[in-house]
C-alpha positions in Angstrom: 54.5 -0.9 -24.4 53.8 -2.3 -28.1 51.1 -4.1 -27.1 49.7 -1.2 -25.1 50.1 1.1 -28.3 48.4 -1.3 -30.1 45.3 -1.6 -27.9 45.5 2.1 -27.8 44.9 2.4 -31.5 42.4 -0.3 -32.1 40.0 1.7 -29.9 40.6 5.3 -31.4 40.0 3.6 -34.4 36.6 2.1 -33.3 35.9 5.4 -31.5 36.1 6.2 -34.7 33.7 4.3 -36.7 31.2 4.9 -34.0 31.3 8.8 -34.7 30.9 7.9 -38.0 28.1 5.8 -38.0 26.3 8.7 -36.1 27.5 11.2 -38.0 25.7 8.4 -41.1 22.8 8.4 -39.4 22.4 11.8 -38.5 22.7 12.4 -42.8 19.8 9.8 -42.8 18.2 11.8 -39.9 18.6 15.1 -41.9 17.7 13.5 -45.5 14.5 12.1 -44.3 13.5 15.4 -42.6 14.6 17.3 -45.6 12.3 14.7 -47.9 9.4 15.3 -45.3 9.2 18.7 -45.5 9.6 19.1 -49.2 6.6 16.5 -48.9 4.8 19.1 -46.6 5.9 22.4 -48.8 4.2 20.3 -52.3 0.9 19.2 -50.1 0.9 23.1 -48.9 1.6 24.5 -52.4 -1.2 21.6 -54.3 -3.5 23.5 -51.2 -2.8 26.7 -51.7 -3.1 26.8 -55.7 -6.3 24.5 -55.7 -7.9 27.1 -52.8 -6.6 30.0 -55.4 -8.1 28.1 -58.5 -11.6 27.6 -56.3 -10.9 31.4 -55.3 -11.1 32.4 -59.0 -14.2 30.3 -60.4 -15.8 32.3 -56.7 -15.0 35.4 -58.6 -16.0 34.5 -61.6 -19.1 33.6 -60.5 -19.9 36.4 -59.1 -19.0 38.6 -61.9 -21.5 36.2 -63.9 -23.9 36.6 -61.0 -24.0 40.7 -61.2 -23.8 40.9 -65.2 -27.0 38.4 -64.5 -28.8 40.8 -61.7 -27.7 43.6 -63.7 -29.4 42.3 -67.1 -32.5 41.2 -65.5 -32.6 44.4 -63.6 -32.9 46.9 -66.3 -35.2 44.2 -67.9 -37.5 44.8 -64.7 -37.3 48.2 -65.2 -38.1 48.4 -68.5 -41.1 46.2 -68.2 -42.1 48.6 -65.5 -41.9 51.7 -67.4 -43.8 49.9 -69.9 -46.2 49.3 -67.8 -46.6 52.8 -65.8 -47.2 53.7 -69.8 -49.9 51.5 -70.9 -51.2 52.1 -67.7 -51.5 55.7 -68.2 -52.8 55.8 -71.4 -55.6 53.6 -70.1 -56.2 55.8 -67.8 -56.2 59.3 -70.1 -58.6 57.2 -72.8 -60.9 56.0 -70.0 -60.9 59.8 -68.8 -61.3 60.8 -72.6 -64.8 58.4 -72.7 -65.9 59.7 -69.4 -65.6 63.6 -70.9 -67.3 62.6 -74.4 -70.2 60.7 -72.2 -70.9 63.4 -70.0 -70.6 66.1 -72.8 -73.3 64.2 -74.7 -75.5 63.9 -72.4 -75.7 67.4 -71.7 -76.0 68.4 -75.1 -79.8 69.1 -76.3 -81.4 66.5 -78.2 -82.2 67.6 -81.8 -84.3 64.0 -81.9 -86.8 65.0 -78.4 -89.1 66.3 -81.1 -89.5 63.0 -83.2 -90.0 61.0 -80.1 -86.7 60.5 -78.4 -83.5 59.1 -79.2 -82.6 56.2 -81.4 -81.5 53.3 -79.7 -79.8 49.9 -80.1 -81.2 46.7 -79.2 -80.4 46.8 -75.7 -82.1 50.0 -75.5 -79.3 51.9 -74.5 -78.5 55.3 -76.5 -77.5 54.2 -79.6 -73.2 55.2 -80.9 -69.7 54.0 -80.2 -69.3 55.1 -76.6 -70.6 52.0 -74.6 -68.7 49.3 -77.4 -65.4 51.6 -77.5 -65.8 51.6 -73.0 -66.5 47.7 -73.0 -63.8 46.8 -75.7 -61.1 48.8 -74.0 -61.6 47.6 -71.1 -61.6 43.7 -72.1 -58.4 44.5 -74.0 -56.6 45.8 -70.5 -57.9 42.5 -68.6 -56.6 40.4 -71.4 -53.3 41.8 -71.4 -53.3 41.5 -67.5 -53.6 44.5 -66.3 -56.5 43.5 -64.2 -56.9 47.0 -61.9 -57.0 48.9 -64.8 -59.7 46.5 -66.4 -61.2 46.8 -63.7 -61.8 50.6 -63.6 -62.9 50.6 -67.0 -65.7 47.6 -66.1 -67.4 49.7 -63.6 -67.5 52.9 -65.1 -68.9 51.0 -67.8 -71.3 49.2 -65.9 -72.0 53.1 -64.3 -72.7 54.8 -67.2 -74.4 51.3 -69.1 -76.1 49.4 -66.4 -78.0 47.2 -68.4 -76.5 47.1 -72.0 -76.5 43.3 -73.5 -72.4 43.7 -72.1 -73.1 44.4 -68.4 -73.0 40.5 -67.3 -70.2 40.0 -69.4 -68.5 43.2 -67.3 -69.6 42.4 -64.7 -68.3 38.5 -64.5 -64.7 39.9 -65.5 -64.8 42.4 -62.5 -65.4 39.0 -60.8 -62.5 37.2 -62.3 -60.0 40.2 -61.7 -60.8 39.8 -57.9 -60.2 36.0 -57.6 -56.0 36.0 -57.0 -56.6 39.0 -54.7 -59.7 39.0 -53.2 -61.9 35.7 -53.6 -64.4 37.2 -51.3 -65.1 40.2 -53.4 -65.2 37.9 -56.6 -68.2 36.1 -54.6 -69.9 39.2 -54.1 -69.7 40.5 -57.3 -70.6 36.7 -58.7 -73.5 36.8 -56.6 -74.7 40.3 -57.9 -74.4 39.0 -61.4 -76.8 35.8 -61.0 -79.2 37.7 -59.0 -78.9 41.2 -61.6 -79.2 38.6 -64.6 -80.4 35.3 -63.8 -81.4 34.5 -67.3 -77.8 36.0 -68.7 -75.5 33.2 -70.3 -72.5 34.1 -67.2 -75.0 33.4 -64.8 -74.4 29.2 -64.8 -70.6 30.3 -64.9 -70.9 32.9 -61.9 -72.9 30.5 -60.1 -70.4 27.3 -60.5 -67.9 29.6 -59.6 -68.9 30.4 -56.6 -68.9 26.6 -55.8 -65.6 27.1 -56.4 -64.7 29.7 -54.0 -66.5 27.8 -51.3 -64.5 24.6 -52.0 -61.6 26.5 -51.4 -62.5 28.4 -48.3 -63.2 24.9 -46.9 -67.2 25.2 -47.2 -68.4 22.1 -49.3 -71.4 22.0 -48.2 -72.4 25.6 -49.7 -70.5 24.9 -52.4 -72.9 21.8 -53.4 -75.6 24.4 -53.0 -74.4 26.4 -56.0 -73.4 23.1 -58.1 -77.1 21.7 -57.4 -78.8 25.4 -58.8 -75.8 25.4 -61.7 -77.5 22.0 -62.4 -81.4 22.8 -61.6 -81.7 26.1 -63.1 -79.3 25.6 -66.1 -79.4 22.1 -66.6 -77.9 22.4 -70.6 -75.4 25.2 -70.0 -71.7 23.1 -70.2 -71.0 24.1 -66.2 -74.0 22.0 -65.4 -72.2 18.8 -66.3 -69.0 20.3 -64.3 -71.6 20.9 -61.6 -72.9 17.1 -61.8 -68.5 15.8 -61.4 -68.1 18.1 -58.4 -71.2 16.8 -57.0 -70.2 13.3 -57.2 -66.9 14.2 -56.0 -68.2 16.5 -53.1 -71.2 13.3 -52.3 -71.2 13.1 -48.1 
């Protein structure tokens, strides 16, 4: 019976330690577990805070971005305005010119008596309406506003047809076409050279229409105008341009 008891107890007792070491390892189990998910809640939390800390320089951003649009809005707008107003005063002082030309020339002629009226050395009626047209008109296309320089050029040319400005008005109308319309620019170029061939734009209307053929593809009228620019105006400074484009353009 002792030694029965005694067997009995040695294997409780080893029943024992084996629930303990299970129970051990289970705590290991558990601790491990426990460690990898605080792991997983730090990697989640470092996530979420860097998405929320991208999130914020987003919204920043685009706070930035419409204080941005908004400036350079109102900046567009108040160029425009600006415009719409030089614009229309142009217009009203070209309209003004137009009234005081027409008015004068409907007014009698005190001077029809002593032979006709005084004129300049263009032979145009002499006074400040041709100059004050011409001058307004260059001051528009040198500020840019090419449609309204534009206007002014031909009424000019209209009313002055062959004042000593008309080949100067008439190569600016010309220029104001180029961005827009290259093949009125040619047209009016060609009017120019063959209106006033001995004019001083006339080498720079006809090298420019080299130009505009060169860019439509067309070289060989373009060495066309560069040989007259060189023939007909052989010491006017387009005619050495003329002569580089040539050598350039040589088949």
């Amino acid at each position: 019976m002792s030694l029965l008891g005694l067997a009995s107890g040695c294997a409780l007792k080893g029943d024992v330690r084996k629930v303990e070491l299970q129970v051990q390892a289970l705590q290991a189990d558990l601790a491990k577990s426990d460690a990898a998910r605080a792991a997983d809640h730090d990697t989640v939390v470092a996530a979420i805070k860097s998405l929320q800390q991208a999130l914020d320089r987003q919204q920043a951003y685009l706070v930035q971005l419409r204080g941005d649009l908004r400036t350079e809005l109102i900046s567009v707008e108040q160029q425009l305005v600006s415009v719409q107003e030089l614009t229309g005063q142009s217009q009203q002082r070209l309209s003004e010119l137009r009234s005081r030309l027409d008015a004068r020339s409907q007014q009698p002629d005190p001077n029809a008596a002593a032979g006709g009226p005084p004129v300049g050395p263009s032979g145009n009626p002499a006074g400040p309406g041709p100059d004050q047209m011409y001058d307004l008109s260059l001051q528009q296309y040198r500020r840019g506003s090419l449609s309204t320089a534009r206007l002014g050029f031909r009424e000019f040319l209209r009313v002055f047809p062959t004042h000593e400005h008309a080949p100067d008005a008439l190569f600016y109308v010309g220029e104001s076409f180029e961005q827009s319309a290259p093949d009125s620019a040619a047209a009016v170029y060609d009017q120019l050279v063959r209106t006033f061939p001995n004019s001083s734009r006339a080498p720079s209307a006809l090298y420019k229409l080299g130009l505009l053929a060169e860019q439509r593809g067309d070289k060989s009228t373009a060495r066309t105008f560069y040989n007259r620019v060189v023939a007909g105006y052989p010491r006017a400074p387009e005619a050495d341009l003329a002569r580089q484009n040539l050598q350039r353009l040589r088949p």
